[in-house]
N, C-alpha and C positions, 0 to 999 in steps of 0.2 A: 386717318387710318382706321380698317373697318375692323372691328373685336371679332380675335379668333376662337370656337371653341376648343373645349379642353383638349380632345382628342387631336384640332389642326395643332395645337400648341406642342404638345406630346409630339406630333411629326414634324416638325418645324426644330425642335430639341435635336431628333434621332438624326435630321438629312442634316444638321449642324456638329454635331459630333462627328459622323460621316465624311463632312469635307474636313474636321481636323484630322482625321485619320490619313486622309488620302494625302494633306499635305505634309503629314511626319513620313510617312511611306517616301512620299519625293525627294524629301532631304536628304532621310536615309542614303537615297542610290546614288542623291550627288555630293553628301559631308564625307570626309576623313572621316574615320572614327571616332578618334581625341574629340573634332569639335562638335559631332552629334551626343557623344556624353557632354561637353561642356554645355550644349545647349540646353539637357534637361536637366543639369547640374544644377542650370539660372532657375529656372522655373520649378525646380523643387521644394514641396511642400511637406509640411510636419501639423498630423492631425493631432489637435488637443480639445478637442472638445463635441457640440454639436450647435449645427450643421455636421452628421459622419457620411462622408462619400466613399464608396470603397467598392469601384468600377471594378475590378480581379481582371486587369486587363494586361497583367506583365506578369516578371517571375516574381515579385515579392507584393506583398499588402504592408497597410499602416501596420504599426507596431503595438498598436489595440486589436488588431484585428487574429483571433486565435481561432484554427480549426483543428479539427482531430479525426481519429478514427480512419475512414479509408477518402475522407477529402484531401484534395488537391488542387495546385492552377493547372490550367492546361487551356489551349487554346482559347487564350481571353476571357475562361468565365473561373468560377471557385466549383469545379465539378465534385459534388456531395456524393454520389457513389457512380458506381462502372454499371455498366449495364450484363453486369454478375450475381450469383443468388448468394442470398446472406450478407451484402454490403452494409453498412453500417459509418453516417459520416454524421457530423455537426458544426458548425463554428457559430463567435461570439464574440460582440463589441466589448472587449473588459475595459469600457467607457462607463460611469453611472451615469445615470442623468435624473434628474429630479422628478418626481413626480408629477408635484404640484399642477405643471404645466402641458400634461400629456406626451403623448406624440406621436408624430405619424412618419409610417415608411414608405418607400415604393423600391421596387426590383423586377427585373423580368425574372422568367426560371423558365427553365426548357426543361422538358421531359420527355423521351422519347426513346426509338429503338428497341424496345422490349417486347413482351410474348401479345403476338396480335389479340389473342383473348383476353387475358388476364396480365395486363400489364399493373407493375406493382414498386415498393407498395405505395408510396409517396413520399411528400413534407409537411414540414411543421414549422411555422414563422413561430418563436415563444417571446416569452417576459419572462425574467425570474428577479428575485429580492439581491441587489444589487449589494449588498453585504455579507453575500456566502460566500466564505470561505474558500472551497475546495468545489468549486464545481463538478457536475458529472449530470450527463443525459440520460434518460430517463432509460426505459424498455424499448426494444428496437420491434421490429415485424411491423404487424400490424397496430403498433403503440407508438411508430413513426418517430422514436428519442424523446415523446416527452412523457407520456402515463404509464403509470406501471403497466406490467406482462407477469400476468401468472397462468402455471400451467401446470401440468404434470413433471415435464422437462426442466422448467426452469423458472427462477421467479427472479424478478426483477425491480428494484423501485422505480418510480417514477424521476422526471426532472429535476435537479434538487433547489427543494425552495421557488417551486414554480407559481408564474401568477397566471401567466397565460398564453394558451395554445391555440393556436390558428392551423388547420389540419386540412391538405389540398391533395385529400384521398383519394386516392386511382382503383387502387385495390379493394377496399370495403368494410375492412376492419377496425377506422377510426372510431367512426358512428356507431358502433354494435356492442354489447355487455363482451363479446367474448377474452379468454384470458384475462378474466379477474378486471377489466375496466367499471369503474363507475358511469354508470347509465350510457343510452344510446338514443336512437331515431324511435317512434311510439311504433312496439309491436316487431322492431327488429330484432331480438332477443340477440342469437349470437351468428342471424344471416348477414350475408353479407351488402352491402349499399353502397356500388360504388357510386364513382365520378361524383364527391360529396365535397363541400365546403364545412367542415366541421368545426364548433370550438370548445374547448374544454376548459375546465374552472381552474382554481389555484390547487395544489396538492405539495405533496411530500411526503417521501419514504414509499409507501405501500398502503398512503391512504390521502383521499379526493381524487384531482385529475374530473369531474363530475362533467356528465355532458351537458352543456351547456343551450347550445342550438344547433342545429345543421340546414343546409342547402342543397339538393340534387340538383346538380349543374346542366346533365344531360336530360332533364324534364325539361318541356318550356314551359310548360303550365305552371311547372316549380317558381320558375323564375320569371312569369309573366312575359315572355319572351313569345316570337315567332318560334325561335330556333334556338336549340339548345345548346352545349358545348361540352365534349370531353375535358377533365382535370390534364390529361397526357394529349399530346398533340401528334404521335403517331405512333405507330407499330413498329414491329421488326421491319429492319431496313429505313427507316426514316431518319432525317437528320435531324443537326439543331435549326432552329426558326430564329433566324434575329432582325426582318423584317417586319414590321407589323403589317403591311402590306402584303404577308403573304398569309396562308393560310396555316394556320397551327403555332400563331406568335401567343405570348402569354404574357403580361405584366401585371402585376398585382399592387394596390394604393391600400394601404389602410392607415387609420385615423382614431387616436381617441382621446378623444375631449374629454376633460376635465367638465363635470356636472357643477353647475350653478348651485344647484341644489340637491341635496342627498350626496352620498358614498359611489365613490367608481367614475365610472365613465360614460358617455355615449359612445360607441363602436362603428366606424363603417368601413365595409371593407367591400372595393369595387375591383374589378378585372377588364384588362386589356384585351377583348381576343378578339380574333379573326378567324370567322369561319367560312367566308366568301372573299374571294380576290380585292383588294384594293378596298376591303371594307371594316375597317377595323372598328369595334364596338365598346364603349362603356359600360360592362354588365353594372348594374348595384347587384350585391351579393346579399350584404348584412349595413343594417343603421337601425339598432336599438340598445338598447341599458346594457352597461356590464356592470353589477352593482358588488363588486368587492372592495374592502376597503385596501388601496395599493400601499405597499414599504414606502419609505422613504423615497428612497433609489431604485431604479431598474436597470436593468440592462435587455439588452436583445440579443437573441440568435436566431439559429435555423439550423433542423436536423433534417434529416433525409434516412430510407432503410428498403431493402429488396428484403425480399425472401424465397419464396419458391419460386415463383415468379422475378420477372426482370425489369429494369426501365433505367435510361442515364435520370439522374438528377444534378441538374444545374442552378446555379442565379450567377446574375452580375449585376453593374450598378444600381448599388445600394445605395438609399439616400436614406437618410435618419433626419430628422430636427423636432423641432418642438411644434407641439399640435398651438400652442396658443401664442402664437409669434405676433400677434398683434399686442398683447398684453407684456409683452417686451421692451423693456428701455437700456439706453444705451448706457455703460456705465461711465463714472466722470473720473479724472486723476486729477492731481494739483501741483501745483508748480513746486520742484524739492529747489531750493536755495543755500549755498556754503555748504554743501557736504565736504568733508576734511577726507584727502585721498594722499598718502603717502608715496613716492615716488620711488620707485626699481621694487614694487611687490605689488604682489594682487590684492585687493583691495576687495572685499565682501558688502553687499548692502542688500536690505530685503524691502520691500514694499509689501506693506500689508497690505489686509484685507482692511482694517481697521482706518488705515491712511488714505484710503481712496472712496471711493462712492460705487457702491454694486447695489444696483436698485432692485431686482431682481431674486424675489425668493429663492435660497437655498444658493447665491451664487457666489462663484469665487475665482480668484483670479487663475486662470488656464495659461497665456502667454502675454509674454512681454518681448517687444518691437522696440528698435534703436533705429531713430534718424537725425541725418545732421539739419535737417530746417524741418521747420511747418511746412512747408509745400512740397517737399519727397512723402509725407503722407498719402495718399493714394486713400480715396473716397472708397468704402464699398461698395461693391460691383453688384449686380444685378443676380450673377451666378451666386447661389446659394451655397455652393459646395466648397467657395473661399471664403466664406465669413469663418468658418473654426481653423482656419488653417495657419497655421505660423509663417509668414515667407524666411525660410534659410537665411537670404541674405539680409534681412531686418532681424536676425538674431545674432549678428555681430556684426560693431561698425567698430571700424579700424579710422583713427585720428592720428595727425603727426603728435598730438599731446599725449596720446595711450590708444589703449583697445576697449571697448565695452561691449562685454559678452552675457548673452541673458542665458539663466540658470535655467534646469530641466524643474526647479519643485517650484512652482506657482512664482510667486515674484519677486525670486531671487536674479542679481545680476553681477558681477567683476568688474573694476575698471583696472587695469593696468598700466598705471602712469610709465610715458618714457622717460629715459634723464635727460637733464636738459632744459625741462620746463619747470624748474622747484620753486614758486611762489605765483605763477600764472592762475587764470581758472580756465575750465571748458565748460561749452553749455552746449547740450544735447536734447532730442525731445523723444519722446516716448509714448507710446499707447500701450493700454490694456487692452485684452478681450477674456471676456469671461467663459463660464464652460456651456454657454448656450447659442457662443459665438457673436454674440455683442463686442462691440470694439468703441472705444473711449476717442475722443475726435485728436489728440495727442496736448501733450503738456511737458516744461520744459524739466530739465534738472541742470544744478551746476556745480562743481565740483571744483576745489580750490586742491591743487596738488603744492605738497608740502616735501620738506624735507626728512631723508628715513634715516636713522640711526645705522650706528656699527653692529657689525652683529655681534650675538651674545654665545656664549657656549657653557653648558650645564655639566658640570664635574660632578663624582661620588668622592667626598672625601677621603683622602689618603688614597687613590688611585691615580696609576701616570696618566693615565689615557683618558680618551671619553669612553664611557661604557653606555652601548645599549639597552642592557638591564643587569640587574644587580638581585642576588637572593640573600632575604634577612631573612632569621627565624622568627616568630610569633615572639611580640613582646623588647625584641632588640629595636637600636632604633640609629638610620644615619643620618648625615648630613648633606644637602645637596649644594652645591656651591656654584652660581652663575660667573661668567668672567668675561669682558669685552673692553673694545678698547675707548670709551667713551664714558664722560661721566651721567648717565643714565639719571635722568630726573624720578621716576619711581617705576614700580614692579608687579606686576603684575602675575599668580602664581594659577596654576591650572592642574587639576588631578580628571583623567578621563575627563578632558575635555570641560568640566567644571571649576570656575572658578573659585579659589581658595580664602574665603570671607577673611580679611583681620590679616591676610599674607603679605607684605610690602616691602620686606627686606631684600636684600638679595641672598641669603641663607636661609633654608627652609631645611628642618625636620623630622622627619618622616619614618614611621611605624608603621604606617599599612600600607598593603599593596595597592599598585598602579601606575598608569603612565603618566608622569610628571613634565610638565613644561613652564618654562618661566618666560613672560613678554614684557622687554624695556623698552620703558616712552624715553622720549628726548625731547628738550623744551617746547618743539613746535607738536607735542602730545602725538609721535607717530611712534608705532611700535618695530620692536625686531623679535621674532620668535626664534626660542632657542632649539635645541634638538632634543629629543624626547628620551626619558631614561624610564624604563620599566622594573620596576619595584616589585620583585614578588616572593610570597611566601614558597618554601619548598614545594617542590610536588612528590610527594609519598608514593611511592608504590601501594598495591591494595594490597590486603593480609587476609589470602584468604587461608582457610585451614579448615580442619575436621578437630571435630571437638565433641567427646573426651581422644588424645591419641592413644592408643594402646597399644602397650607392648604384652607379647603371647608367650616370650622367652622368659620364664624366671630366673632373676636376678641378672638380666641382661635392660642394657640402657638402650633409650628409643634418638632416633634419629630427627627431629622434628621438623627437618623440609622434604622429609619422608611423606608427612601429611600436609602439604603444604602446595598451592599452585602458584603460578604465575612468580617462583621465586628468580633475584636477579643479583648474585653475589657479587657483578661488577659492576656493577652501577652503585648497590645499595649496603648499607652497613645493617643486620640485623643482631638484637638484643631483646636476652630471655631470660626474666626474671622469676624467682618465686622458691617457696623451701628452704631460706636461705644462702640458694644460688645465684649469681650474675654471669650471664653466657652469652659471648662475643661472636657473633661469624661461627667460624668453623669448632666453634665449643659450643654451640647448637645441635650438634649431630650428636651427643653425648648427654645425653640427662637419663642421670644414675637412677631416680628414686618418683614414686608415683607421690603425686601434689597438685594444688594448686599453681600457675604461671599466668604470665602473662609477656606477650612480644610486644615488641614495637622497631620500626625503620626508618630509615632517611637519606634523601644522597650524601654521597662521600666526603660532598666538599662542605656541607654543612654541619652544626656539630648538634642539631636539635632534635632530637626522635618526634615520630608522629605517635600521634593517641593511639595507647595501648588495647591490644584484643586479649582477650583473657580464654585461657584452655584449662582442660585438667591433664591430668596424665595417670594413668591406667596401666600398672606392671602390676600381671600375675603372680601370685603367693607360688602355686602348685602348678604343674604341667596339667594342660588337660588332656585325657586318656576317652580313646574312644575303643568301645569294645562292644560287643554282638555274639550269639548263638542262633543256630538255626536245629530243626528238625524238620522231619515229615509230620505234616498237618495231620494232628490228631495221636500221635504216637511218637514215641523216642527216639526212631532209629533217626540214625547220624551218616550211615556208612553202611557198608559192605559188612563188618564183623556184625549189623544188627538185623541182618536181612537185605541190606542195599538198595539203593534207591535209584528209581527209574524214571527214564526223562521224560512221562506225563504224570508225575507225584507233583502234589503242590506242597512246595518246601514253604516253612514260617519261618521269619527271619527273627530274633527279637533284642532292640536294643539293651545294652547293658551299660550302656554308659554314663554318668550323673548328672553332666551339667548343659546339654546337649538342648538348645532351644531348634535347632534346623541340624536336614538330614540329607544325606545327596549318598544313595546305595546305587552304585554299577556293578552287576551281575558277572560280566567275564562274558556275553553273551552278546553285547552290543546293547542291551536293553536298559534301564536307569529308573529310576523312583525315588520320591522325598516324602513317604508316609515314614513311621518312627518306626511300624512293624508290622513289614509287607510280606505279602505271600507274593512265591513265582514259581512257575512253572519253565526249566528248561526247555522241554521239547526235542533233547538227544543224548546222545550217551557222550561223556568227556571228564577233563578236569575242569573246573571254573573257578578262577579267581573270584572272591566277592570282595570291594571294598565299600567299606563305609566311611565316608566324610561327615561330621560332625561341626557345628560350628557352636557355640557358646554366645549367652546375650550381650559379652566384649564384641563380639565378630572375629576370636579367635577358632583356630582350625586345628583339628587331630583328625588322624585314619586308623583304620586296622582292618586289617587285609584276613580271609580263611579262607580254603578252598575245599570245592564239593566236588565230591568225586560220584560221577555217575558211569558205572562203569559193568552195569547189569540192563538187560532190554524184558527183565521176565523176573518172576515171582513165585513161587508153590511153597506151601505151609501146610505139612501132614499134623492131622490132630493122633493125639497119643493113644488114645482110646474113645470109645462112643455107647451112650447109653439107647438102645431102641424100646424101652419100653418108659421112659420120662418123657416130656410135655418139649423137654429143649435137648439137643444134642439128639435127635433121633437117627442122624445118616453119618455114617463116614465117609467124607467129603473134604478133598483139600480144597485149601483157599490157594487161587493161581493169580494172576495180571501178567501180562502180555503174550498169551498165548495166541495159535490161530487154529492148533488141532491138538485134544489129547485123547490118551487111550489109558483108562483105569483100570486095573486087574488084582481081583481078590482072591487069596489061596489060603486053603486050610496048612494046619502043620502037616498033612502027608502032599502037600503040592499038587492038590486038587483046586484045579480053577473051581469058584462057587461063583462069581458074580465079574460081570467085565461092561465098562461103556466106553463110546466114543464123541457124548453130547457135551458141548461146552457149556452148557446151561445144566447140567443132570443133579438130580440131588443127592446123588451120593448110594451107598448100600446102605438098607434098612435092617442088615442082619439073619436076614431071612435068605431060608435055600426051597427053592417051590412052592410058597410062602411058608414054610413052618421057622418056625425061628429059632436060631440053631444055639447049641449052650455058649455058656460063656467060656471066654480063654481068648488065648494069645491067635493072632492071625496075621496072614502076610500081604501086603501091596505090594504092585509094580507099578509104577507111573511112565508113559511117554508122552512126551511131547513137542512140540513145535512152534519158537518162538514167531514172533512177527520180522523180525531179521532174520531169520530163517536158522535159528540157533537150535540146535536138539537139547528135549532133557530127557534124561533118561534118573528115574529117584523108584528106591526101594525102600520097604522097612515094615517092622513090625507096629501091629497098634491091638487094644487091646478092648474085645465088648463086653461090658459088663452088664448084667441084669440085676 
C-alpha cells in the first residue's frame, strides 16, 4: 500500500467521519426512538484525560469542556461569537496536563459573514498555569480574551496566569502597541496589521502578554508562498466552510515540543487552507523557540471577540494529546489476590498510585475499566480520540456474585456482594489508563465475599429514641451507647469520619462536638456501620449592641435591646450582669443605674450562656437644656419695639447652651444649618419659628424653639439734632432701608419751607438757606415716602442745629 501525504491523510479522516455521519442520519430515519438513544447509550464515552477530543457536534460537550461569555453549540460547531458588534466568547479544557511532555492540538475554525472591509476582530488558541484558581479571560476587542486592553474607556487585565497565545488576527489589533499591549510587528506602532498569525508571551494582570513573533498571512512573500490567504474566509453573506475541498476551509495544527536542551519549547504552527477548488494546502506558519520556562500544568482554551466590526467565530474537532507520544509508556497493574468483601453492603477499595506502575512523568491514574476475562479486553485502536476515554459499559460489570462499580476520583472502585454467595470468591480483570491516555494491558483481582454482621444502632444515653444529634454545653460530657443483636468481636469508633486511636469499647465518651459513628466486626472481620449522631455545642446568637448605652432621661432606666440588633426573645434566653445586678429576659428592659455590664445568651433548651460582651451604661445627672438668642448683625434690635427688623437684615443667631458638641438650627423658612452661630437672612416679612437641636458628646437631644417676627418692609431714623460746622454730623439726614422714593422737607418755626429733596442718595440739609448758615434753634421736618411693597410713610418732627 503506497504512503499517503498528510494533507491525502487529513482527507481520508474528513470523507470517514463523513460516511459515519451519513450512516447515523440513516438510522435515525429507520430506529424507534428508545433504540437510537440505546444505540449511542452503547457507544458512550467519558473523557478523562488526554487524548481530549471534543468534536461540539451535539447539544452537550465533555464535562471538562467549559465555555462562557456569548459562546454556544449550534449547528455542530462551539460558535465563539454571533456575527454581532461587541461579542465576547471563550471556552476551556479544565483538563491539566503535564507539561513535561508538550503538546499539540488541531481544530478547524470558520470565520466568516462579517463586514466585507473590515471584518473582525478574531481568535486566540491560549495556555494558561493550569493551577489558577478562578479563571477569567483576558481584554476582549482587539486583545482577542487574552492581553490586556487599556484605554481611556476601560482597562482590562489580561488572561489570568497566561502562558501563551496564539492570535488568528482578522482585524489588526493583535500585532500592534495599541490599548496598552506590550510590543507589536517592527514599526507598527498602534496601525493596524491585519490578516496576521500573531503570538504573545506569558503575562498576568496588566503586565507581559509581550509580542512574541507574527505572520502576515495575506503576503506571499511573507510566507514564501505563490499565494497568499485571508485569516477569515469570507464576507457578509458567506457561509461556514467545512469542506477542505472548497475554498475558504480553515484548519489549524500546532505543536510544542518539549526542548532537549534549554527552557520552553520548539513551536509549529501549520494551517489547513484552500484558496483554489479541490486544492487544499499545508501553510507552515511558525517552527521556532518559545523559550519560557512552562508551570507544572497547563491547560487550553480559545477566545474569540467583535467589536465594531463583525465576523461568526467558530471551531469544532478539537483534538488535544501529548506532543511527545513516542516517549510514552504503557502503564503496568498487578494481580490484587484475597481481598476480603463483606456480603449485602458496599464494599470500598482504592488502587493507588503507589500499587501500580505509571512510568510516565507526572502520571496518575485517570480511569479504571472492569472486565469479566482477559479477552473482553479490546486492544487500542488506532483512533486516538479513544485512548482517554473511559467506555460506560467497562465502568460497571454486573456478576451473579455482586456488582463492581469504578469510582469517579482516580482508582477508587465498589463491589457489592449478593447474598447467597458468603464464603465463595470472584475474579475479575481490570485496566488502568493514566491521564496521558496510556492504558495497562489488564490484570486480575479476586475478592473472597464473607459474611456481614447484624446491624448495630448508636443511642445517647438516657434517651428512648435514636437521636440525630444531640446539644451539650462546653465542658459537659455524654455517653454514646452502641446496641445490636450479635456478639460483635470488636469496635471500631469514628468522629468526622476519623478514626478514634485507643476507642474499642462499645461505649464511648464524648465532650466535643461531631458526628460520631461506631463499626462492629464479627469474626469473619466484616463490619456493620452504625447511624450517625451529631454532637454539638450550642449555637449562640450574635450580641450585637452599641456601647456605651445611654440613657438622656434623668433618673429614668434604659432599655438594653433598645440598643441592641439582631435580638431573638423566642428562641434565646438573655442575661445582664453588673453593679450588683442579675437581669433575666424581660428585666433587661430595666436597668436603673449607669455601670459597668456585661450580657451573655443561649438557646432555651440549654442551660449554658455564651461568652460574655461587656457595655457601659450612661444615665444623665442633669437634663440637657438647649437655648439661643438672636439679633440683627451688628446691633441689638430683637423686634419691632427696637426699630424691627426687615426681611433683608442679616439676623445672628447665637448659642446659649453648655454642653452642645452638634447643632441642627431650622429657620421656620424651609432652610437649615449646623454652624453653632449662623447668620440668615429671611428674605420676607412673617412670623418664623426657629428651632435649634442640640446634641451632647452622649448623643443625647434638646431643642428650644423662638420666633422672629418680621413684620416691617422699611426703616427711617431721624437724628435729634445736627451740627454743620464739626468735621462729623454736618447734614440732617435720616437713615432709611427699604425705600423706593422719598421726599424731605425742612421748615423753620414760622412754617417756611427752607430746604426740600427727592434724591435717595442726598446728604441731607447743611443748615444753610442761600448758602448762609442760618442760627441755631429748634427746626421742623416732614418726611414721605414709599416702601418697596408699596407701603406709605409719612414721619414728622422736630430736630435741633447747633453751632
Amino acid at each position: 500500500m503506497k504512503s499517503l501525504s498528510r494533507i491525502e491523510r487529513l482527507l481520508f479522516v474528513y470523507r470517514q467521519n463523513l460516511l459515519l455521519n451519513q450512516l447515523v442520519l440513516f438510522w435515525m430515519q429507520r430506529l424507534p426512538l428508545f433504540l437510537f438513544f440505546l444505540l449511542f447509550a452503547q457507544v458512550s464515552f467519558g473523557q478523562i484525560g488526554f487524548p481530549y477530543c471534543e468534536p461540539f457536534d451535539g447539544q452537550t460537550t465533555n464535562s471538562a469542556t467549559v465555555f462562557g461569555g456569548n459562546s454556544r453549540l449550534v449547528d455542530g460547531v462551539l460558535r465563539l461569537t454571533e456575527n454581532e458588534q461587541f461579542q465576547t466568547g471563550y471556552m476551556y479544557v479544565d483538563i491539566p496536563f503535564p507539561s513535561f511532555y508538550g503538546i499539540k492540538a488541531e481544530f478547524e475554525y470558520f470565520s466568516y459573514g462579517g463586514d466585507d472591509e473590515n471584518r473582525a476582530d478574531g481568535m486566540v488558541m491560549f495556555l494558561f498555569d493550569a493551577a489558577t484558581q478562578n479563571f477569567a479571560p483576558g481584554g476582549f476587542g482587539g486583545s482577542l480574551g487574552y492581553a490586556q486592553r487599556i484605554n481611556s474607556d476601560v482597562t482590562e487585565p489580561g488572561l489570568t496566569n497566561a502562558y501563551m497565545g496564539i492570535g488568528f488576527d482578522e482585524f489588526g489589533n493583535f500585532g500592534n502597541f495599541s490599548e496598552g499591549k506590550n510590543g507589536g510587528f517592527n514599526g507598527s506602532g498602534n496601525n493596524l496589521v491585519p490578516n496576521a498569525v500573531v503570538v504573545r508571551g506569558p503575562g498576568s494582570g496588566l503586565n507581559g502578554y509581550e509580542f512574541i513573533t507574527g505572520r502576515r498571512t495575506a503576503d506571499p512573500g511573507n510566507l514564501g508562498l505563490s499565494e497568499g490567504f485571508e485569516i477569515s474566509s469570507g464576507g457578509t453573506g458567506t457561509q461556514r466552510v467545512t469542506d477542505p475541498n472548497q475554498v475558504g476551509y480553515r484548519k489549524v495544527f500546532i505543536e510544542l515540543e518539549p526542548k532537549e536542551q534549554g527552557v520552553g519549547y520548539n513551536f509549529r504552527v501549520e494551517m489547513l487552507v484552500t484558496t483554489q477548488p479541490n486544492s487544499p494546502r499545508l501553510v507552515p506558519i511558525f517552527d521556532r523557540s518559545y523559550n519560557f520556562e512552562p508551570p507544572e500544568e497547563l491547560k487550553i482554551g480559545f477566545a474569540a471577540s467583535t467589536g465594531g466590526f463583525t465576523n461568526f467565530h467558530e471551531i469544532r474537532n478539537l483534538i488535544v494529546e501529548v506532543s511527545a507520544d513516542d516517549q510514552l509508556q504503557d502503564p503496568a497493574g498487578v494481580d490484587f489476590e484475597d481481598i476480603a468483601s463483606c456480603e449485602g453492603q458496599e464494599n470500598t477499595y482504592f488502587i493507588t498510585d503507589e500499587e501500580v506502575i505509571l512510568p510516565n512523568e507526572n502520571s496518575r491514574i485517570r480511569c479504571l475499566q472492569f472486565y469479566e476475562s482477559l479477552e473482553d479486553i479490546e486492544e487500542e485502536g488506532e483512533d486516538v480520540c479513544n485512548q482517554a476515554k473511559c467506555v460506560a459499559e467497562n465502568r460497571e460489570l454486573v456478576l451473579p456474585q455482586g456488582t463492581f462499580r469504578a469510582g469517579d476520583d482516580s482508582g477508587d472502585y465498589t463491589f457489592f456482594p449478593n447474598e447467597g454467595f458468603t464464603g465463595e470468591e470472584v475474579t475479575v480483570y481490570y485496566t488502568i489508563t493514566d491521564n496521558y491516555g496510556k492504558t495497562s494491558a489488564g490484570n486480575s483481582m479476586t475478592l473472597t465475599i464473607q459474611e456481614s454482621p447484624e446491624p448495630i444502632s448508636l443511642f445517647v444515653e438516657g434517651a428512648d429514641e435514636i437521636l440525630e444529634s444531640v446539644v451539650i454545653c462546653e465542658g459537659d460530657e455524654i455517653n454514646l451507647l452502641s446496641q445490636g443483636n450479635e456478639v460483635y468481636e470488636r469496635y471500631e469508633w469514628y468522629k468526622d469520619q476519623e478514626l478514634l486511636q485507643g476507642e474499642v469499647g462499645g461505649v464511648l465518651s464524648v465532650s466535643e462536638p461531631g458526628e460520631y459513628e461506631i463499626l462492629a466486626y464479627n469474626r469473619k472481620n466484616c463490619p456493620t456501620t452504625s447511624n450517625l449522631i451529631s454532637v454539638e455545642f450550642p449555637e449562640y446568637p450574635p450580641l450585637l449592641f452599641e456601647n456605651p448605652m445611654i440613657g438622656c432621661e434623668p433618673g429614668q432606666s434604659i432599655n438594653a435591646f433598645d440598643f441592641m440588633a439582631a435580638v431573638d426573645t423566642i428562641q434565646y434566653d438573655y442575661l445582664v450582669s453588673g453593679e450588683g445586678l442579675v437581669l433575666e429576659n424581660g428585666e433587661i428592659e430595666q436597668i436603673p443605674k449607669s455601670g459597668s455590664y456585661q450580657i451573655q445568651a443561649k438557646p432555651k433548651e440549654v442551660e449554658c450562656y455564651s461568652e460574655p460582651g461587656f457595655f457601659d451604661v450612661i444615665i444623665r445627672d442633669e437634663e440637657l437644656l438647649a437655648n439661643f438668642d438672636f439679633v440683627l448683625e451688628g446691633t441689638n434690635i430683637q423686634g419691632d419695639e427696637d426699630g424691627g427688623i426687615f426681611p433683608d437684615d442679616v439676623i445672628a443667631f447665637k448659642d446659649s447652651s453648655e454642653e452642645a458638641v452638634e447643632w441642627l438650627w431650622e429657620f421656620g423658612d424651609g432652610s437649615s444649618g449646623n454652624e453653632q452661630n449662623p447668620l440668615h437672612v429671611f428674605g420676607a416679612k412673617g412670623n418664623f419659628e426657629v428651632t435649634l437641636t442640640i446634641k451632647d458628646e452622649l448623643g443625647c437631644i434638646a431643642t428650644a424653639s423662638k420666633v422672629v417676627e418680621i413684620t416691617r418692609s422699611f426703616r427711617v431714623m431721624f437724628p435729634t439734632g445736627f451740627t454743620p460746622l464739626s468735621d462729623q454730623n454736618q447734614f440732617f439726614v435720616p437713615k432709611f432701608k427699604g425705600l423706593e422714593r422719598i421726599e424731605l422737607l425742612i421748615f423753620n418755626t414760622w412754617g417756611e419751607l427752607i430746604f426740600s429733596t427727592s434724591e435717595l442718595e442726598t446728604e441731607g440739609w447743611d443748615g444753610r438757606l442761600e448758602g448762609e448758615l442760618l442760627d441755631a434753634g429748634i427746626y421742623v421736618y416732614r418726611f414721605n415716602g414709599i416702601a418697596t411693597d408699596g407701603e406709605e410713610v409719612r414721619e414728622s418732627g422736630k430736630f435741633r442745629l447747633i453751632r
